[in-house]
C-alpha positions in Angstrom: -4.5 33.4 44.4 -5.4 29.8 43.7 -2.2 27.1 43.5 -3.0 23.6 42.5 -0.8 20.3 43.2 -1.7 17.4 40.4 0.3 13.7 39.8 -1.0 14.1 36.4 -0.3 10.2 35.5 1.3 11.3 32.8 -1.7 13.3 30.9 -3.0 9.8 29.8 -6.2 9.5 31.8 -7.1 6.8 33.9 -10.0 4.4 33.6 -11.0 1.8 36.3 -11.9 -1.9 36.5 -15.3 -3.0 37.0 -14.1 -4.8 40.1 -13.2 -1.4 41.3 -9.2 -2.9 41.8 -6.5 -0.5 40.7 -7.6 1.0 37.1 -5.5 0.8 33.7 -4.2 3.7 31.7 -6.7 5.7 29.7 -4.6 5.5 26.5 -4.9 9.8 25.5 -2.3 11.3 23.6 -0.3 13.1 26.5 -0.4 16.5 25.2 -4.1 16.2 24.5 -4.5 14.8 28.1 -2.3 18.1 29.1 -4.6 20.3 27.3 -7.9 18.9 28.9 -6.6 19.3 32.2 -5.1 23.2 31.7 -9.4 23.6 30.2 -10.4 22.5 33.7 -8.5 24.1 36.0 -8.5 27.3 34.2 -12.6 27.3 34.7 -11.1 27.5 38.7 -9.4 30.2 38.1 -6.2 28.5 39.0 -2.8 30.9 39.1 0.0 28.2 39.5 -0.3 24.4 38.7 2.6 22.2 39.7 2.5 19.1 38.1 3.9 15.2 39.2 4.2 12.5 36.8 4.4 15.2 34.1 5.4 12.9 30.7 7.4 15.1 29.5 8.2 19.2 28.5 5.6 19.2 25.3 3.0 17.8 27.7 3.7 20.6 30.4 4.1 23.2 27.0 0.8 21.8 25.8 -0.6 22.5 29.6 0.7 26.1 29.6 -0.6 27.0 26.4 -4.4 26.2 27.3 -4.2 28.4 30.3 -2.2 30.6 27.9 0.2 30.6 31.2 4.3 30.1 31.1 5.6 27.1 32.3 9.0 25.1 34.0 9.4 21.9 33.4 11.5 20.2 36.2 13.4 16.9 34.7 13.3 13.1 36.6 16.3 11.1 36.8 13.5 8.6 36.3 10.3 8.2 34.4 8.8 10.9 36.9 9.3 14.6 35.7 7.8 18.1 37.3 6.4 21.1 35.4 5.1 24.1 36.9 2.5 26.4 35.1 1.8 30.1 35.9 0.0 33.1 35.1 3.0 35.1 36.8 6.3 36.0 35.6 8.8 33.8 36.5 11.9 35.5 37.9 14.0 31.8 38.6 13.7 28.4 39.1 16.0 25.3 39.4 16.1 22.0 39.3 16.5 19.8 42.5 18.3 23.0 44.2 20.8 21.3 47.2 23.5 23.4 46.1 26.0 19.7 45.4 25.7 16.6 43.5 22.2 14.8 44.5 22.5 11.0 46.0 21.9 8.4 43.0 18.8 6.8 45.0 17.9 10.4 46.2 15.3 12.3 44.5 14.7 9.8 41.5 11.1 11.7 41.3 11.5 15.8 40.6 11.6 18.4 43.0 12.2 22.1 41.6 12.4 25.6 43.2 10.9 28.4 41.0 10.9 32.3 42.5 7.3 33.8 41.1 6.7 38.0 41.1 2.9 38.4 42.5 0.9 41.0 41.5 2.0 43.0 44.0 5.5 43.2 43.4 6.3 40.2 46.4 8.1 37.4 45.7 6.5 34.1 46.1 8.8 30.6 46.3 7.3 27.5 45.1 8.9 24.3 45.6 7.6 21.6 43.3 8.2 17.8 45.5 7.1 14.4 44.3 9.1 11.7 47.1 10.0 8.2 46.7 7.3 5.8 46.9 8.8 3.0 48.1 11.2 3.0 51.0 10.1 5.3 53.3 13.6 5.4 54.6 14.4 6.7 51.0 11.7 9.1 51.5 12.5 10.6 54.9 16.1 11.2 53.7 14.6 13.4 50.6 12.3 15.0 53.5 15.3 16.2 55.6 17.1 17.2 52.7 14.4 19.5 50.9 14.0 21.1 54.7 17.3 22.3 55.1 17.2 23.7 51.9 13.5 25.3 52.8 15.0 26.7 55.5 16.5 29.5 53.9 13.8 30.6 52.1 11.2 30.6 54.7 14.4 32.5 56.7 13.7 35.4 53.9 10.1 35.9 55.1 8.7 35.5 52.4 6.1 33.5 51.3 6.6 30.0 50.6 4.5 27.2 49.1 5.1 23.6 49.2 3.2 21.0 46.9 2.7 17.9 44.9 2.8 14.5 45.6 4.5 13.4 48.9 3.6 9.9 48.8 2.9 10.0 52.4 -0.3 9.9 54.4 -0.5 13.0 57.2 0.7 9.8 59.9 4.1 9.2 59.3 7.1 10.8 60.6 7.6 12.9 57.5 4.2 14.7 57.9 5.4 16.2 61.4 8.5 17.5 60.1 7.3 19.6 57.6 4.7 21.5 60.1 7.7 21.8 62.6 9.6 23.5 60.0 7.1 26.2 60.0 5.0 25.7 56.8 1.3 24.8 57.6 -1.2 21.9 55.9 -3.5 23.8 54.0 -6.3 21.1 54.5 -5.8 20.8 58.1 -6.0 24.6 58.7 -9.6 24.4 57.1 -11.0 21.1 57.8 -9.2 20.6 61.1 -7.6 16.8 61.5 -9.7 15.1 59.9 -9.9 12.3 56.9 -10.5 15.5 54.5 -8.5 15.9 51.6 -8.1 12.3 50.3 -6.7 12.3 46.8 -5.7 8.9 45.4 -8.2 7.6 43.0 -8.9 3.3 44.0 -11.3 4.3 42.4 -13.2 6.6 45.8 -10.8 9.0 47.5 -8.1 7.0 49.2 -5.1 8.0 51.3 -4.0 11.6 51.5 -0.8 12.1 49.2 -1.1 15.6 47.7 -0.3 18.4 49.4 -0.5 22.2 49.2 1.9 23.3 52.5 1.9 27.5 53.2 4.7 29.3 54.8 5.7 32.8 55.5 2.9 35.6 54.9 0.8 33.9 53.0 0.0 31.4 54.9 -2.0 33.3 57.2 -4.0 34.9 54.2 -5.7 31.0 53.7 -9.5 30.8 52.9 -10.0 27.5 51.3 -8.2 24.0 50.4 -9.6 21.1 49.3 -9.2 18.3 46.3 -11.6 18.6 43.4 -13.8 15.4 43.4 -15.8 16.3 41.0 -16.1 16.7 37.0 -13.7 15.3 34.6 -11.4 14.7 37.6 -13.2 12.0 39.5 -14.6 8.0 39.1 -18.2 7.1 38.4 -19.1 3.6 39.5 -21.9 3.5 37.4 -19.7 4.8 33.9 -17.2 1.7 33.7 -15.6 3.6 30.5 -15.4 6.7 31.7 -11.9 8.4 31.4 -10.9 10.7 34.5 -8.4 12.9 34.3 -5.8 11.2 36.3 -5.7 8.4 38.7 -4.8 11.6 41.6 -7.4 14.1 42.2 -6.0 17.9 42.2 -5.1 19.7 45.5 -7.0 22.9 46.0 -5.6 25.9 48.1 -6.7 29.5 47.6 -5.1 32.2 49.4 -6.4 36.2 49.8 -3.1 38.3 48.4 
């Protein structure tokens, strides 16, 4: 099974500056954008895509309908919306699940829950997360918040996946709880602690943002993580016009179920 995590700058592509400072949008029609990128990771034989900075629900349709998957789309109180895409069936999901009515400067991004049947009959539990990228205050409160409500479902015992943009690097506080809540980094498990797994486009890999985490069974059945710098989804230094996918790379994780 192969999960991706993608801030998808809202299927418009992303095009850098010849003085390699932060790039500009790369002006495609978002759907078209969402169709290049469901082309792409299809060839990976991705199974679930979760999506940050997703437009809107025709751009996560368009996604889902070149991977010929179903899709969720998780709505932003801001400009920031979720969609999920998957070749399984999709038994529930909700939107920003804490059970009561969400602080106004809380989850301003998306976060959604969505309960996936595997092949085998098992449930799987995909939680959808983009945090606050300012305050980090802001951003450790969304962090505890998310965790209680995690706590449940890796309680079940079954498996559990965590992913998408965290906006935070693997050394702040917010990195060490989610690994003392039981889930593990999908990188670190296979690269060790290392600088691995950068995924913000300036234009090279900087900073470590996207995240696939594992809980539960499934998180013991890991064989490979990484993000795809490569393709369509990376920079070229020496191609000033050249589109990328998104100003993000994807995050890779690929289990043995």
């Amino acid at each position: 099974m192969i999960t991706v995590a993608y801030n998808v700058y809202s299927f418009v592509g992303y095009v850098h500056q010849p003085n390699w400072v932060r790039g500009k949008v790369g002006g495609k029609v978002s759907v078209d954008g969402a169709r290049e990128i469901g082309e792409a990771l299809l060839s990976y034989g991705s199974d679930i895509v979760t999506t940050s900075e997703s437009h809107d629900e025709a751009a996560v349709a368009a996604l889902a309908e070149a991977m010929a998957f179903e899709h969720v789309y998780f709505e932003s109180p801001g400009l920031w919306p979720g969609g999920l895409v998957t070749r399984y069936k999709v038994l529930e999901a909700g939107n920003c699940p804490l059970g009561h009515k969400r602080r106004a400067d809380l989850f301003t991004r998306h976060w959604g829950r969505a309960v996936l049947e595997m092949d085998d009959g098992e449930p799987l539990i995909v939680h959808s997360v983009h945090t606050f990228a300012g305050w980090a205050d802001v951003r450790c409160w969304e962090v505890k918040q998310m965790l209680e409500v995690m706590k449940g479902d890796l309680a079940t015992g079954h498996s559990v996946i965590v992913q998408g943009d965290f906006n935070h690097t693997p050394y702040g506080p917010e990195y060490a709880w989610w690994l003392e809540a039981g889930v593990v980094d999908t990188v670190a498990q296979i690269h060790g602690e290392t600088d691995d797994g950068k995924t913000l486009l300036r234009p090279q890999p900087r900073d470590r943002l996207d995240y696939v985490l594992a809980g539960g069974p499934i998180k013991n059945q890991l064989v490979e993580a990484r993000p795809l710098y490569e393709d369509d989804f990376r920079l070229y230094k020496d191609q000033l016009d050249f589109v990328a996918l998104s100003d993000h790379l994807p995050q890779l994780a690929k289990f043995e179920v």
